[in-house]
Phi, psi and omega in degrees: 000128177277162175292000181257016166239004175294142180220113185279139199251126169038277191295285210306331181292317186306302190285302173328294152000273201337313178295289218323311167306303187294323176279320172337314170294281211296296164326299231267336187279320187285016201261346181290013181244026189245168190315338198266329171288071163201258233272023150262002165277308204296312189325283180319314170302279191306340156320270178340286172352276170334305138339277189318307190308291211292329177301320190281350190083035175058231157303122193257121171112188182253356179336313188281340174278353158316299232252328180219138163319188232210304174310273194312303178298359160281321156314317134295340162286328195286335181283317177295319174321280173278000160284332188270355161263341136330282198297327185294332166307312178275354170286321179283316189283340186244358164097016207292330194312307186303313164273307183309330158294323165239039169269327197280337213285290201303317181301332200250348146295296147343305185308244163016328181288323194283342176285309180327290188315304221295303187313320175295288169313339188271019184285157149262007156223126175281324196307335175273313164318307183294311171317300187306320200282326150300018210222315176284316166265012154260359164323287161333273203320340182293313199269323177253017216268312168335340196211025162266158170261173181288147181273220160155246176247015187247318155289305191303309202289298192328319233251320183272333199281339168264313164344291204276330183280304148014263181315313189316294199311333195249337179317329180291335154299351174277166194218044206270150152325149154281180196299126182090023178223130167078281246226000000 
């Protein structure tokens, strides 16, 4: 038998999808753990922060000239100064904002691609649903592939080891053809 007369049955074509999508889900879900969403979070708390401080008039009172001279503390605002412009810089120069918006962007999509699978396996024929949501997640994969980390043989078994629990759950809805009909 050659490969092009082998005929794969139903079931076997669904789990295939199935792996094939969920690591997509798993890159799309890990690409929110990478260094630049840590440092667009603390940015933004501290942004905020900053904001307040500055609303309140920073410090009300003399605490600080208690603890510094009126010299050291320029000295010290002024150093604080340029390391927070120092930092606001390589921020803006690498783009941190951008990826990290659309490492959050890729998680929640992703997220979303996988309620589609879960939804999509409760049919009694998956298969035409399950097409459209493979169709979505190479979109995805098109669109965000900048800010997914890579896959590999550490994705593929997560991807079958959630495949089979999947499928267990959902297989009592299916009503598929036998193998070499239809499709």
């Amino acid at each position: 038998m050659t490969a092009a007369t082998v005929v794969e049955s139903p079931e076997t074509r669904i789990q295939l999808k199935v792996v094939s999508v969920l690591e997509r889900v798993i890159r799309g879900k890990a690409s929110a753990q990478c260094w630049q969403v840590t440092f667009y979070k603390y940015h933004r708390g501290f942004t905020a922060l900053m904001s307040a401080l500055g609303g309140m008039g920073l410090v009300q009172g003399d605490p600080a000239q208690e603890l510094w001279s009126q010299a050291n503390a320029f000295f010290v605002a002024g150093a604080l100064g340029l390391v927070l412009a120092a930092l606001l810089e390589l921020y803006k120069a690498y783009n941190i904002e951008q990826t990290a918006i659309h490492a959050l962007a890729a998680r929640d999509a992703f997220a979303l691609v996988h309620e589609n699978l879960d939804l999509s396996l409760q049919e009694s024929d998956p298969l035409p649903q399950l097409n459209v949501v493979v169709d979505e997640s190479k979109t995805l994969l098109r669109n965000f592939h900048k800010v997914m980390p890579a896959g590999g043989p550490t994705v593929t078994s997560e991807a079958e080891r959630l495949g089979k629990d999947l499928l267990d759950k959902n297989c009592r809805y299916w009503q598929l053809p036998p193998a070499g009909l239809g499709r």
